[in-house]
NUMIBA-763136 format. One record per atom (N, C-alpha, C): residue number from 1; residue in one letter; x, y, z. Coordinates in steps of 0.02 Angstrom, whole numbers. Layout:
! residues N
num / residuo / X / Y / Z
NUM / a / X / Y / Z
...
! end
This chain:
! residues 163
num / residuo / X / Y / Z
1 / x / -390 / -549 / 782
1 / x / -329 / -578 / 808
1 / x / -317 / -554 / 879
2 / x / -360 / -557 / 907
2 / x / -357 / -546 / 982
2 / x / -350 / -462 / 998
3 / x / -408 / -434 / 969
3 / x / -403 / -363 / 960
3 / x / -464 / -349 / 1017
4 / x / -453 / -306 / 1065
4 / x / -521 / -315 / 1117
4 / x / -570 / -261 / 1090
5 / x / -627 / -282 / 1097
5 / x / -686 / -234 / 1067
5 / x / -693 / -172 / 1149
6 / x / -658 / -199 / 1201
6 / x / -683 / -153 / 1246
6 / x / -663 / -68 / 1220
7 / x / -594 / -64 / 1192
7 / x / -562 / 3 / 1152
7 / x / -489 / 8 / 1175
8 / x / -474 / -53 / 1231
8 / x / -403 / -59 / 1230
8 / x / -367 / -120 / 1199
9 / x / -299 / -109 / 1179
9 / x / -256 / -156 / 1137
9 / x / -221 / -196 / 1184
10 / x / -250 / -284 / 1162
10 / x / -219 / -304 / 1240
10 / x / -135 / -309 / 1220
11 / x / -130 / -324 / 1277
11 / x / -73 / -347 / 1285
11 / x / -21 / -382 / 1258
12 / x / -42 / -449 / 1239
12 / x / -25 / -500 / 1203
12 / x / 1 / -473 / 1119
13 / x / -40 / -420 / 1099
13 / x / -33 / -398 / 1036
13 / x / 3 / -338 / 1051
14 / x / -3 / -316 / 1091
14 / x / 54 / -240 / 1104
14 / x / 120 / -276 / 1115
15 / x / 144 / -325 / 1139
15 / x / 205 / -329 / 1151
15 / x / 234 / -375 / 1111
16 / x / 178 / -411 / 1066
16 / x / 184 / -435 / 1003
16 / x / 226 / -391 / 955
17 / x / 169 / -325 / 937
17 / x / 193 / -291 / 901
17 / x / 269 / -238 / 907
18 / x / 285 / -230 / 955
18 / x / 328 / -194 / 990
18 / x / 386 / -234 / 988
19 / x / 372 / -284 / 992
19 / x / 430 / -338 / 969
19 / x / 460 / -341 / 892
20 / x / 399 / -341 / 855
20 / x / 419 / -354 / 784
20 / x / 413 / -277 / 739
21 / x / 414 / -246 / 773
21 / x / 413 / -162 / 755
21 / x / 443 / -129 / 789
22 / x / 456 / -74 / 744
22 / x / 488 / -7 / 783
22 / x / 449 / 37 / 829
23 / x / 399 / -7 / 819
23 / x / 328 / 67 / 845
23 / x / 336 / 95 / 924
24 / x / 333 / 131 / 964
24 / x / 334 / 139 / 1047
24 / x / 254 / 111 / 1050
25 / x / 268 / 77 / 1123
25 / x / 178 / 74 / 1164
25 / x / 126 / 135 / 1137
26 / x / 178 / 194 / 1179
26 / x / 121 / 275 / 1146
26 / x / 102 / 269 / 1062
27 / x / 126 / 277 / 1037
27 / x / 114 / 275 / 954
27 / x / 62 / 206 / 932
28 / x / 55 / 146 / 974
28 / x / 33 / 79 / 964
28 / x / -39 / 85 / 972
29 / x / -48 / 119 / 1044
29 / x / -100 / 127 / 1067
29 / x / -141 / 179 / 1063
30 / x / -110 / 238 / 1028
30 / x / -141 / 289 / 999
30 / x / -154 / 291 / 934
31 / x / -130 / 242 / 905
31 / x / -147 / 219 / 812
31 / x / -189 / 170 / 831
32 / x / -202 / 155 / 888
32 / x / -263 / 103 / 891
32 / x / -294 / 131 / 896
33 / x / -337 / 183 / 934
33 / x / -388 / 217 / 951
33 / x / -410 / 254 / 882
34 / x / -358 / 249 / 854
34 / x / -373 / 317 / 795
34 / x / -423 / 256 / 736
35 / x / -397 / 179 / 758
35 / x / -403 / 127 / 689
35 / x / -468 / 110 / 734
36 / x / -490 / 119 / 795
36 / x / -548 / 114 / 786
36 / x / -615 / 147 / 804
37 / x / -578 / 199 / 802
37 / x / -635 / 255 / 772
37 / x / -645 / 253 / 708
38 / x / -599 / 248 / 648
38 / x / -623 / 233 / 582
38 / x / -639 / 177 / 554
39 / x / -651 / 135 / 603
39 / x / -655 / 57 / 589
39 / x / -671 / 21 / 659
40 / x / -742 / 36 / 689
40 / x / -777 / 27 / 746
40 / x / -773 / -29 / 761
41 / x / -770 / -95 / 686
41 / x / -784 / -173 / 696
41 / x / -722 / -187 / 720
42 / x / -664 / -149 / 724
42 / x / -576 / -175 / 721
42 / x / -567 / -231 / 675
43 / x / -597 / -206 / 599
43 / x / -564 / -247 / 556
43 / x / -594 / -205 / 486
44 / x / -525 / -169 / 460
44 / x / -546 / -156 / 392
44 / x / -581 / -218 / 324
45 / x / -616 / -202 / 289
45 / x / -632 / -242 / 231
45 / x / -612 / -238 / 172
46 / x / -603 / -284 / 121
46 / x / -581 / -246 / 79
46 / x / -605 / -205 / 23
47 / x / -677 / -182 / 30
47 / x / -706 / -130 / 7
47 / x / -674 / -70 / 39
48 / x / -673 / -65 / 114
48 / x / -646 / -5 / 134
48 / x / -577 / 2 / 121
49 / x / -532 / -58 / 111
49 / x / -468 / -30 / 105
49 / x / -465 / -20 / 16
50 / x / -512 / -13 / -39
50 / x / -499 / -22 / -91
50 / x / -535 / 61 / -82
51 / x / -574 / 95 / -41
51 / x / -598 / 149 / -40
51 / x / -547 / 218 / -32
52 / x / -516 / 169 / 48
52 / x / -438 / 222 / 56
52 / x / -397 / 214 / 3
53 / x / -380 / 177 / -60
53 / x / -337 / 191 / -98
53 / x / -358 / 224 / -142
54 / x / -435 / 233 / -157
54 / x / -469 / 281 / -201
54 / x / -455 / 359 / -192
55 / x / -433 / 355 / -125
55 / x / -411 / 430 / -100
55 / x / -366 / 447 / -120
56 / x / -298 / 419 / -139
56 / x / -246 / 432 / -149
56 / x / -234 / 434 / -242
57 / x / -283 / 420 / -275
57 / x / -307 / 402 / -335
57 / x / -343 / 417 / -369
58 / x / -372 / 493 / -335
58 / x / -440 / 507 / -374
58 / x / -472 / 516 / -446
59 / x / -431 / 514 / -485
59 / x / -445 / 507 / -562
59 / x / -412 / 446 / -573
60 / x / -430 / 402 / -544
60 / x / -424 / 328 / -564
60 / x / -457 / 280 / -527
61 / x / -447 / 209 / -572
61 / x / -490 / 160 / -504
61 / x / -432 / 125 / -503
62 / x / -413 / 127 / -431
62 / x / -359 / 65 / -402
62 / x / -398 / 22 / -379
63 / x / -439 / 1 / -389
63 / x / -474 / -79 / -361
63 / x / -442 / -136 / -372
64 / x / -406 / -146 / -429
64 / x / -367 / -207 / -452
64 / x / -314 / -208 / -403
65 / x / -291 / -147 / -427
65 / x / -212 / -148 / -363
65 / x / -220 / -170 / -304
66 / x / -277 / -124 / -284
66 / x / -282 / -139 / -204
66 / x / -303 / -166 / -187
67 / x / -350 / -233 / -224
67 / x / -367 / -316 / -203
67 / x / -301 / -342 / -191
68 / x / -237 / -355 / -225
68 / x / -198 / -349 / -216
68 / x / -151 / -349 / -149
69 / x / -142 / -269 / -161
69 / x / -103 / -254 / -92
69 / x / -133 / -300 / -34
70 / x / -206 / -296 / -34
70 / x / -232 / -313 / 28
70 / x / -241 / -373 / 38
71 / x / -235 / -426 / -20
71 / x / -233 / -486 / -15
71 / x / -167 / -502 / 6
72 / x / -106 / -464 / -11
72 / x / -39 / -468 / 17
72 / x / -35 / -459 / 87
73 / x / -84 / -409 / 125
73 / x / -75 / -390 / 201
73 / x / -91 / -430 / 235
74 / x / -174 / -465 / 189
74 / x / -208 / -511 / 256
74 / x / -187 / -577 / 241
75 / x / -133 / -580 / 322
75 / x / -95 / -620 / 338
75 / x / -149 / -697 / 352
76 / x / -185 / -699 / 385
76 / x / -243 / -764 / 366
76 / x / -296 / -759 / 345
77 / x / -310 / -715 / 297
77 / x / -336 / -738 / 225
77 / x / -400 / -730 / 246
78 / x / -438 / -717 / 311
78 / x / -503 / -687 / 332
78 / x / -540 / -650 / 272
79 / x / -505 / -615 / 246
79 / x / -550 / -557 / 189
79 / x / -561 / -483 / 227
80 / x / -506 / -469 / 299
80 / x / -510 / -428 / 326
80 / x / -455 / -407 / 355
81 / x / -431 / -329 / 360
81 / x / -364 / -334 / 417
81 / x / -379 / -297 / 452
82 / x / -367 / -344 / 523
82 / x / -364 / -325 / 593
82 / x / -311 / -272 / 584
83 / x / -306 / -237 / 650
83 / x / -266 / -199 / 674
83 / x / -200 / -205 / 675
84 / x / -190 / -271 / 710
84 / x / -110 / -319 / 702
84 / x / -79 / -320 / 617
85 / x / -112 / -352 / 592
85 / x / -111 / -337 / 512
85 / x / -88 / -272 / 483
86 / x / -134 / -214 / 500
86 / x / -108 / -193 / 485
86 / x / -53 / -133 / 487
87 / x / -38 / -147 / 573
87 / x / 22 / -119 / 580
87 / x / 90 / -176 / 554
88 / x / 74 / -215 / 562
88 / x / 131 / -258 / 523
88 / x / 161 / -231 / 440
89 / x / 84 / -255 / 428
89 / x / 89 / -207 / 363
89 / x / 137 / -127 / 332
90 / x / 116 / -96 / 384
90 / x / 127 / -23 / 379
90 / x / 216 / -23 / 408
91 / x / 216 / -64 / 466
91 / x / 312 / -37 / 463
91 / x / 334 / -94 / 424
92 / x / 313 / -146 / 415
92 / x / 362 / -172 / 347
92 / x / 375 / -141 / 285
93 / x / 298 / -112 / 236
93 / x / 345 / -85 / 193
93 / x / 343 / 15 / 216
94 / x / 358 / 16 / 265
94 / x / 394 / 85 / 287
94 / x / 447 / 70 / 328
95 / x / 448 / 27 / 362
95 / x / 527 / 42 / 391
95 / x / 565 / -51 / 395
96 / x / 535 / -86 / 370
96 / x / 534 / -146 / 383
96 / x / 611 / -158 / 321
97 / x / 648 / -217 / 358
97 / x / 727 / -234 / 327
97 / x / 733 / -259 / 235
98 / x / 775 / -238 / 239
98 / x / 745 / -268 / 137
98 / x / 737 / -333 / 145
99 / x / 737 / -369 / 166
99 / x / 700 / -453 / 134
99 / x / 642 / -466 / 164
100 / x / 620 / -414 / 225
100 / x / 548 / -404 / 228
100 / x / 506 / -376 / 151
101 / x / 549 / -342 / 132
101 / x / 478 / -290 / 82
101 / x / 503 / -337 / 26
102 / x / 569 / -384 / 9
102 / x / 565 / -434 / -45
102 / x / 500 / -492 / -22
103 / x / 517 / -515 / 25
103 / x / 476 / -547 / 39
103 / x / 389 / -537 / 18
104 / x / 375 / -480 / 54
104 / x / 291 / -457 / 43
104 / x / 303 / -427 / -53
105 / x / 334 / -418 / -71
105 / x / 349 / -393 / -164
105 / x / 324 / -452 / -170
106 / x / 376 / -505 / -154
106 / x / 366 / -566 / -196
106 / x / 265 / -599 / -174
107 / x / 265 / -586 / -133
107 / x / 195 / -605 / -118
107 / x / 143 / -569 / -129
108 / x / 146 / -510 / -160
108 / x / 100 / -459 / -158
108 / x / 98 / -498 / -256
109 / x / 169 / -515 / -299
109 / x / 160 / -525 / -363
109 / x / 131 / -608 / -369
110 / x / 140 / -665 / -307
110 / x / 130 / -722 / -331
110 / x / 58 / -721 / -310
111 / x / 7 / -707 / -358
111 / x / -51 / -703 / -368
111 / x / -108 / -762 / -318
112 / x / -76 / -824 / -364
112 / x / -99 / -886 / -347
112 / x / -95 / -912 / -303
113 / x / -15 / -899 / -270
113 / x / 5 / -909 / -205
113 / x / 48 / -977 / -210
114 / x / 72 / -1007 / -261
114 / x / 103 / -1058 / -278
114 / x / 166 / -1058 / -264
115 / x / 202 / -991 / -255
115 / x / 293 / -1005 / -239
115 / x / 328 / -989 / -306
116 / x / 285 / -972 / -360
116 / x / 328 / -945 / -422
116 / x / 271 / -875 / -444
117 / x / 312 / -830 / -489
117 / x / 272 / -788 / -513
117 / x / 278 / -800 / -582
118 / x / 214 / -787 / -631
118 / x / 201 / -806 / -689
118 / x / 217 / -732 / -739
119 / x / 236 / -737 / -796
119 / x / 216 / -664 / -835
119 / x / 138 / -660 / -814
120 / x / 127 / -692 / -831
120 / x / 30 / -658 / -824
120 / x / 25 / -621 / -740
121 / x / 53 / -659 / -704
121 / x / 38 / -631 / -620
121 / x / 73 / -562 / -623
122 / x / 131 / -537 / -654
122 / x / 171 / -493 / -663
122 / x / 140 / -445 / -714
123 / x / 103 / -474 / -755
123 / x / 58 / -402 / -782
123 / x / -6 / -407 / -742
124 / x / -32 / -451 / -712
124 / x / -82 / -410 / -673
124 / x / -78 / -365 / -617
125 / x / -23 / -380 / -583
125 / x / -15 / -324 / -536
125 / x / 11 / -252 / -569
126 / x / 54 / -247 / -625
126 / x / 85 / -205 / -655
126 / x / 42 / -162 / -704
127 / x / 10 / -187 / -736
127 / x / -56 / -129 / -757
127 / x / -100 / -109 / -761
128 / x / -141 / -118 / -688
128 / x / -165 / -76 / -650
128 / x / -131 / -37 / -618
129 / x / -57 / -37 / -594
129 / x / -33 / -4 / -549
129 / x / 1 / 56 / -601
130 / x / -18 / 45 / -676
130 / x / 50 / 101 / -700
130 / x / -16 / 111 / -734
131 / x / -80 / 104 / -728
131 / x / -155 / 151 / -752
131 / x / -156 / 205 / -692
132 / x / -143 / 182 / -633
132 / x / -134 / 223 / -587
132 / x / -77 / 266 / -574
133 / x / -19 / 257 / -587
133 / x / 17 / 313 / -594
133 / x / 18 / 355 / -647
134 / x / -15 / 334 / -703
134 / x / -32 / 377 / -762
134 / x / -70 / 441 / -756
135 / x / -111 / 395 / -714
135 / x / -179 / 466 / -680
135 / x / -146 / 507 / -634
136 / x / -95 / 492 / -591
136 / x / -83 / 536 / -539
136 / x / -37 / 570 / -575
137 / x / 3 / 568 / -621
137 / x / 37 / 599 / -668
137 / x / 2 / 662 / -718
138 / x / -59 / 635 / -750
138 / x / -92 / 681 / -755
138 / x / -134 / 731 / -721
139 / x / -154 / 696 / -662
139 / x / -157 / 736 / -608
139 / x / -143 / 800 / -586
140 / x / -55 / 789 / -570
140 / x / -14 / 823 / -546
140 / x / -6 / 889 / -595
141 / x / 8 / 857 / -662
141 / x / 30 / 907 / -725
141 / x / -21 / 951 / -740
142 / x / -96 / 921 / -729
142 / x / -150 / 973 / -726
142 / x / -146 / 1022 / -679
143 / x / -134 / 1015 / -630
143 / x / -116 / 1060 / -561
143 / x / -50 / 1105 / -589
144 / x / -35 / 1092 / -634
144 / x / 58 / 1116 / -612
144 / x / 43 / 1184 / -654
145 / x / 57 / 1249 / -608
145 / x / 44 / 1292 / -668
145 / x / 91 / 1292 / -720
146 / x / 83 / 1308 / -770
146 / x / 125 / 1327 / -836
146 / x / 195 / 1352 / -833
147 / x / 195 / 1399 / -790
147 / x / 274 / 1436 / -788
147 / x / 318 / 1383 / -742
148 / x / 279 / 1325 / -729
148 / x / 329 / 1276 / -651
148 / x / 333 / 1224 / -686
149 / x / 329 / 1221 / -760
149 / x / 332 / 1141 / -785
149 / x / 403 / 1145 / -824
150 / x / 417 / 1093 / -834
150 / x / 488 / 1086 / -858
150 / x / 491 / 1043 / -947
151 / x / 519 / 1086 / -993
151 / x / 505 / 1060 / -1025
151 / x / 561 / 1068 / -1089
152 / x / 573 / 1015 / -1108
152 / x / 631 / 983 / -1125
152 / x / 644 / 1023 / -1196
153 / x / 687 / 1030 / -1230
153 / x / 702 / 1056 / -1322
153 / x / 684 / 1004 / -1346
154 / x / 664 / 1031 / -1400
154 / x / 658 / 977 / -1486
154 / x / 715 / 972 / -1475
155 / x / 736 / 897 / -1538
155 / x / 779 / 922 / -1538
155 / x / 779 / 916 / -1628
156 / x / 812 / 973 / -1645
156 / x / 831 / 995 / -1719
156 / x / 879 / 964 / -1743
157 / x / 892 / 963 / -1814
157 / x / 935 / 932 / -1871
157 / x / 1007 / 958 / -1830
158 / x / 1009 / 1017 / -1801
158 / x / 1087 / 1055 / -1805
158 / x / 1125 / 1038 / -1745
159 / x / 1063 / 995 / -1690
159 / x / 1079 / 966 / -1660
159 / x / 1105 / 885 / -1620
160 / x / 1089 / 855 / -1698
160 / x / 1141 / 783 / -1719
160 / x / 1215 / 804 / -1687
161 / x / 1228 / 716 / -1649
161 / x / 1306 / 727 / -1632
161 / x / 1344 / 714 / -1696
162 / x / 1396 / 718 / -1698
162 / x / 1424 / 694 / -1763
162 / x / 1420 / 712 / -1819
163 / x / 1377 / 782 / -1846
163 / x / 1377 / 813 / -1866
163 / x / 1432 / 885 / -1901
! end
Protein backbone atom coordinates (compact mmCIF):
# COMPACT_ATOMS: atom_id res chain seq x y z
CA UNK A 1 0.00 0.00 0.00
CA UNK A 2 2.50 2.37 -1.01
CA UNK A 3 5.09 1.28 1.54
CA UNK A 4 8.68 2.23 -0.01
CA UNK A 5 11.16 -0.67 -0.08
CA UNK A 6 13.96 2.09 -0.04
CA UNK A 7 13.46 1.95 4.31
CA UNK A 8 11.61 5.20 4.41
CA UNK A 9 7.70 5.66 5.06
CA UNK A 10 6.47 7.87 2.39
CA UNK A 11 4.66 10.43 2.89
CA UNK A 12 1.35 9.88 1.56
CA UNK A 13 0.99 7.05 4.25
CA UNK A 14 2.60 9.03 7.14
CA UNK A 15 0.17 11.72 6.95
CA UNK A 16 -2.38 9.25 6.12
CA UNK A 17 -1.76 7.60 9.18
CA UNK A 18 -1.26 10.58 11.46
CA UNK A 19 -4.49 11.64 10.39
CA UNK A 20 -6.43 8.61 11.33
CA UNK A 21 -4.28 7.90 14.47
CA UNK A 22 -2.98 9.09 17.49
CA UNK A 23 0.49 8.03 16.58
CA UNK A 24 3.36 11.21 16.35
CA UNK A 25 5.60 11.19 12.91
CA UNK A 26 8.60 10.00 15.61
CA UNK A 27 6.72 6.90 16.88
CA UNK A 28 5.37 6.26 12.92
CA UNK A 29 8.61 6.18 11.58
CA UNK A 30 10.41 4.45 14.19
CA UNK A 31 7.71 1.50 14.34
CA UNK A 32 8.47 1.43 10.78
CA UNK A 33 11.99 0.73 10.87
CA UNK A 34 11.46 -1.66 13.68
CA UNK A 35 8.39 -3.48 11.13
CA UNK A 36 10.95 -3.75 8.76
CA UNK A 37 13.59 -5.18 10.18
CA UNK A 38 11.25 -8.00 11.29
CA UNK A 39 9.52 -8.09 8.16
CA UNK A 40 12.21 -7.10 5.33
CA UNK A 41 9.31 -7.77 2.48
CA UNK A 42 7.05 -4.82 4.39
CA UNK A 43 4.34 -7.18 4.56
CA UNK A 44 3.58 -9.65 7.31
CA UNK A 45 1.91 -13.14 6.21
CA UNK A 46 -0.31 -14.90 7.73
CA UNK A 47 1.89 -17.69 8.78
CA UNK A 48 4.01 -15.07 10.46
CA UNK A 49 1.28 -13.30 12.09
CA UNK A 50 -0.25 -16.78 13.28
CA UNK A 51 3.58 -17.37 14.60
CA UNK A 52 3.54 -13.97 16.71
CA UNK A 53 0.37 -15.12 18.33
CA UNK A 54 2.01 -18.46 19.11
CA UNK A 55 4.19 -16.30 21.35
CA UNK A 56 1.75 -15.03 23.40
CA UNK A 57 0.21 -18.68 23.61
CA UNK A 58 2.71 -21.04 24.17
CA UNK A 59 0.85 -24.06 25.44
CA UNK A 60 -1.65 -23.65 22.86
CA UNK A 61 -2.30 -23.35 19.13
CA UNK A 62 -4.02 -20.02 18.26
CA UNK A 63 -4.00 -20.66 14.54
CA UNK A 64 -7.79 -20.65 14.26
CA UNK A 65 -8.02 -17.39 16.16
CA UNK A 66 -5.44 -15.77 14.47
CA UNK A 67 -6.61 -16.62 10.80
CA UNK A 68 -9.17 -14.70 12.11
CA UNK A 69 -7.87 -11.68 13.70
CA UNK A 70 -5.83 -11.33 10.61
CA UNK A 71 -8.39 -11.84 8.19
CA UNK A 72 -10.17 -8.98 10.23
CA UNK A 73 -6.90 -6.60 9.81
CA UNK A 74 -6.24 -7.24 6.14
CA UNK A 75 -8.10 -4.45 5.02
CA UNK A 76 -7.82 -5.69 1.06
CA UNK A 77 -7.82 -9.08 1.50
CA UNK A 78 -4.11 -9.50 -0.16
CA UNK A 79 -3.40 -12.46 2.41
CA UNK A 80 -0.89 -9.96 3.88
CA UNK A 81 -0.54 -6.82 6.20
CA UNK A 82 1.36 -4.06 5.12
CA UNK A 83 2.57 -1.70 7.52
CA UNK A 84 -0.50 0.77 7.03
CA UNK A 85 -2.64 -2.21 8.08
CA UNK A 86 -1.17 -2.75 10.56
CA UNK A 87 -0.85 0.28 12.38
CA UNK A 88 -4.45 0.88 11.73
CA UNK A 89 -4.95 -2.21 13.22
CA UNK A 90 -2.98 -1.68 16.37
CA UNK A 91 -4.50 1.94 17.46
CA UNK A 92 -7.96 0.87 16.66
CA UNK A 93 -8.24 -1.85 18.93
CA UNK A 94 -5.77 0.06 21.43
CA UNK A 95 -6.83 3.37 21.40
CA UNK A 96 -9.32 3.53 18.58
CA UNK A 97 -13.29 5.12 19.57
CA UNK A 98 -15.88 2.39 20.54
CA UNK A 99 -17.64 1.97 17.21
CA UNK A 100 -14.26 1.52 15.77
CA UNK A 101 -13.51 -1.75 17.87
CA UNK A 102 -17.61 -2.53 17.38
CA UNK A 103 -17.09 -2.19 14.10
CA UNK A 104 -13.72 -4.50 13.61
CA UNK A 105 -15.73 -7.11 16.65
CA UNK A 106 -18.40 -7.22 14.34
CA UNK A 107 -16.03 -8.06 11.42
CA UNK A 108 -13.50 -10.02 13.02
CA UNK A 109 -17.14 -12.43 14.04
CA UNK A 110 -18.88 -12.10 10.41
CA UNK A 111 -16.85 -14.93 9.12
CA UNK A 112 -18.33 -15.01 5.61
CA UNK A 113 -18.39 -11.47 5.32
CA UNK A 114 -22.16 -11.25 4.49
CA UNK A 115 -23.39 -8.35 7.00
CA UNK A 116 -24.94 -10.86 9.59
CA UNK A 117 -23.25 -13.13 12.11
CA UNK A 118 -24.41 -16.76 12.34
CA UNK A 119 -24.33 -19.01 15.74
CA UNK A 120 -21.90 -21.15 13.86
CA UNK A 121 -19.60 -17.86 12.92
CA UNK A 122 -19.92 -17.04 16.76
CA UNK A 123 -18.66 -20.40 17.86
CA UNK A 124 -15.97 -20.40 15.54
CA UNK A 125 -14.31 -17.51 16.61
CA UNK A 126 -15.25 -18.26 20.35
CA UNK A 127 -13.67 -21.68 20.81
CA UNK A 128 -10.61 -21.40 19.77
CA UNK A 129 -10.27 -18.26 21.53
CA UNK A 130 -11.51 -19.70 25.10
CA UNK A 131 -8.96 -23.11 24.15
CA UNK A 132 -6.63 -20.33 24.34
CA UNK A 133 -7.39 -18.67 27.34
CA UNK A 134 -7.75 -21.98 29.03
CA UNK A 135 -4.06 -22.59 28.35
CA UNK A 136 -2.89 -19.25 29.44
CA UNK A 137 -4.86 -19.87 32.55
CA UNK A 138 -3.19 -22.91 33.14
CA UNK A 139 -0.24 -21.46 32.29
CA UNK A 140 -0.24 -18.80 34.70
CA UNK A 141 -1.56 -21.16 37.72
CA UNK A 142 1.40 -23.47 36.91
CA UNK A 143 3.76 -20.54 37.48
CA UNK A 144 1.84 -19.26 40.48
CA UNK A 145 3.62 -20.49 43.50
CA UNK A 146 1.36 -22.17 46.06
CA UNK A 147 1.42 -19.69 48.95
CA UNK A 148 0.18 -16.69 46.05
CA UNK A 149 -2.89 -18.63 44.90
CA UNK A 150 -6.18 -17.79 46.13
CA UNK A 151 -8.41 -20.18 47.09
CA UNK A 152 -11.89 -20.11 47.86
CA UNK A 153 -13.84 -22.41 51.11
CA UNK A 154 -15.98 -25.46 50.57
CA UNK A 155 -18.62 -24.72 51.31
CA UNK A 156 -20.19 -27.01 54.27
CA UNK A 157 -23.75 -28.04 55.41
CA UNK A 158 -23.39 -25.26 58.44
CA UNK A 159 -22.91 -22.99 55.93
CA UNK A 160 -26.52 -22.97 54.12
CA UNK A 161 -28.30 -19.52 54.31
CA UNK A 162 -31.45 -20.08 55.92
CA UNK A 163 -30.47 -22.40 58.03
Amino acid sequence: MGNSKSGALSKEILEELQLNTKFTEEELCAWYQSFLKDCPSGRITRQEFQSIYAKFFPEADPKAYAQHVFRSFDANSDGTLDFKEYVIALHMTSAGKTNQKLEWAFSLYDVDGNGAISKNEVLEIVMPLDLCIQSLSLTLMARTPLSLRITLPSRSPACKTGT
